[in-house]
N, C-alpha and C positions, 0 to 999 in steps of 0.2 A: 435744761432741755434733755427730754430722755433720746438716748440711743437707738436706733431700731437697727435688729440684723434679723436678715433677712437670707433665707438659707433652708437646706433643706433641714426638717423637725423628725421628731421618733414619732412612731406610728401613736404612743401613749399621749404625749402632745398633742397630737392632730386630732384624736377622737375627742379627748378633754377640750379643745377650742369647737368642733362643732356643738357640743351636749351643752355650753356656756352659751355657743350663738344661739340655738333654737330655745333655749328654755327662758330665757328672759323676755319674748315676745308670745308664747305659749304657755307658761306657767302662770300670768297672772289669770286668765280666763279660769283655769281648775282651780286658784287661790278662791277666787272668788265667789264660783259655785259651792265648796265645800263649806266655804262659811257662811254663806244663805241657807245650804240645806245642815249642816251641823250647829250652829250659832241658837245660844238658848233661847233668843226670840223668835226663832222660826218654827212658820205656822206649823210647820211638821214634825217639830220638836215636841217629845213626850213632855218633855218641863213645860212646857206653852201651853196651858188652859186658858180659855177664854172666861175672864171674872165674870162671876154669875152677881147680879145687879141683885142692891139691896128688896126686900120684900115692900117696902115704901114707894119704889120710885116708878114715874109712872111710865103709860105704855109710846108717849113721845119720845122717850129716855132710851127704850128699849130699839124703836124704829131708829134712829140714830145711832146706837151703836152696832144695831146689824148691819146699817149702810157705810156705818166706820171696817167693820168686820169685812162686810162683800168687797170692798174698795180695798180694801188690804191684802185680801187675796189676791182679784184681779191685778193690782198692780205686781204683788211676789209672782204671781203668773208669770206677768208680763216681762220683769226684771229676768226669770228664769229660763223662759223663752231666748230673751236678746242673750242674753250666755250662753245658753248652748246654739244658739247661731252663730257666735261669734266662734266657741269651740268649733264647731263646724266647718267653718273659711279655716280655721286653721291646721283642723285635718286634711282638711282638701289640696291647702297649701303644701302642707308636709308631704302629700300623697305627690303632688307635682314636683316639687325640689325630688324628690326619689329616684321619679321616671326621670327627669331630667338628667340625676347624676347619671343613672343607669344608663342612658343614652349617652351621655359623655364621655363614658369608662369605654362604652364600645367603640365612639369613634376613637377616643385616644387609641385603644388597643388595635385598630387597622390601619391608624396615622402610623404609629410605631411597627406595625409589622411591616407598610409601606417603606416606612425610612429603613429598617434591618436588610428590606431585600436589594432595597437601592446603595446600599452602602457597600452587601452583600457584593453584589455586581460591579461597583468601583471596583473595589480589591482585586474582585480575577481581573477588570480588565485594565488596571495597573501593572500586576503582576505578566500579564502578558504582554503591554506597553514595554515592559523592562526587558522584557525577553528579546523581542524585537530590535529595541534600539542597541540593546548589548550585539546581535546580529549586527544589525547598521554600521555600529564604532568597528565592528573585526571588518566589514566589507571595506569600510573608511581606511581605515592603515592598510589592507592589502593594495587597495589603490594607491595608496602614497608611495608606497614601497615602488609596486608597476612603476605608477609616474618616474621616481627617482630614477630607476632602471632606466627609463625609456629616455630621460634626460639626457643620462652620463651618455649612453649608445647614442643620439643623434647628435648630442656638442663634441663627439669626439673627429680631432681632424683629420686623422688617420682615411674615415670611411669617404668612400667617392659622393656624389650629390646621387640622388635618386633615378634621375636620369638616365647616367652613365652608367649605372648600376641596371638599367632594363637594358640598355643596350649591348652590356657584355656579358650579362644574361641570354639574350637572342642568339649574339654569336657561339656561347657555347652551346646551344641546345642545337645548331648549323653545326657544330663540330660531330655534335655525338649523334646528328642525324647521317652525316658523311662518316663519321666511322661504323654505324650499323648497317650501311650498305655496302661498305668495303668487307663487314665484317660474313655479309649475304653473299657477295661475289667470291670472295677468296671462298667460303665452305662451298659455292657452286663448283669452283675451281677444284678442288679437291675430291669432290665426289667424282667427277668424271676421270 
């Protein structure tokens, strides 16, 4: 059982496997014209005279071999015709496989400039993905930190409930309101 791998080839490879695939279905139509028009029986062949009938034989003999003659053309005609029509589908052929790769080469090459620019575009916005989330994790721990802080300060027994803490807030701003007006009266007291 042969092996096949499959992989990428050198460009020497690749041009030798197309010139192998096209010429096996095109080369026989040229084999075969060249040896209808080069082959020593053809009518167009210098070596090809047509035998000239003995001085005996008569003119039935003669009508006969010119309708053998005309009939042998026509048909080399004929045979020559259908080969180069068949050459003909197969330039036409060839002519299509060409535009077609040609069209292929170009879409590949906008397929491929598509993928480059889209790939292009991931990477910056990875790259700024990473930026971001590296931001996020430093925001992340500073908040931990806060939280932790804020922890220790409210489980500590030490401090009053919140409460009590607005309310001896009140009273002293009551203090330093009665000491700024004590503080108005005594410099009134003094200027006079």
């Amino acid at each position: 059982m042969p092996s096949y791998t499959y992989g990428p080839v050198r460009p020497a490879e690749e041009d030798a496997l197309h010139y192998e695939r096209l010429m096996g279905v095109e080369e026989k139509h040229f084999k075969r014209i060249t040896k209808r028009l080069l082959d020593s029986q053809s009518l167009i062949s210098p070596t090809a005279s047509l035998p000239t009938p003995p001085p005996d034989a008569s003119t039935n003999d003669d009508d006969t071999s010119a309708n053998t003659t005309e009939n042998n053309i026509r048909q080399w005609r004929e045979d020559m015709l259908l080969d180069f029509s068949t050459i003909e589908a197969s330039l036409i052929r060839l002519q299509l496989l060409q535009r077609s790769n040609h069209h292929e080469r170009e879409r590949y090459a906008r397929e491929n400039e598509h993928i480059q620019q889209t790939a292009s575009t991931v990477r910056t916005s990875t790259a700024t993905l990473r930026l971001e989330l590296a931001d996020a994790q430093h925001t992340l721990e500073t908040r931990k930190v806060y939280d932790a802080l804020a922890d220790k300060i409210t489980s500590n027994k030490a401090l009053k409930p919140r409460a009590e803490q607005h309310a001896s807030l009140a009273k002293l701003q009551a203090e330093i309101a009665e000491l700024d007006r004590e503080s108005k009266e005594y410099a009134l007291v003094e200027l006079d």
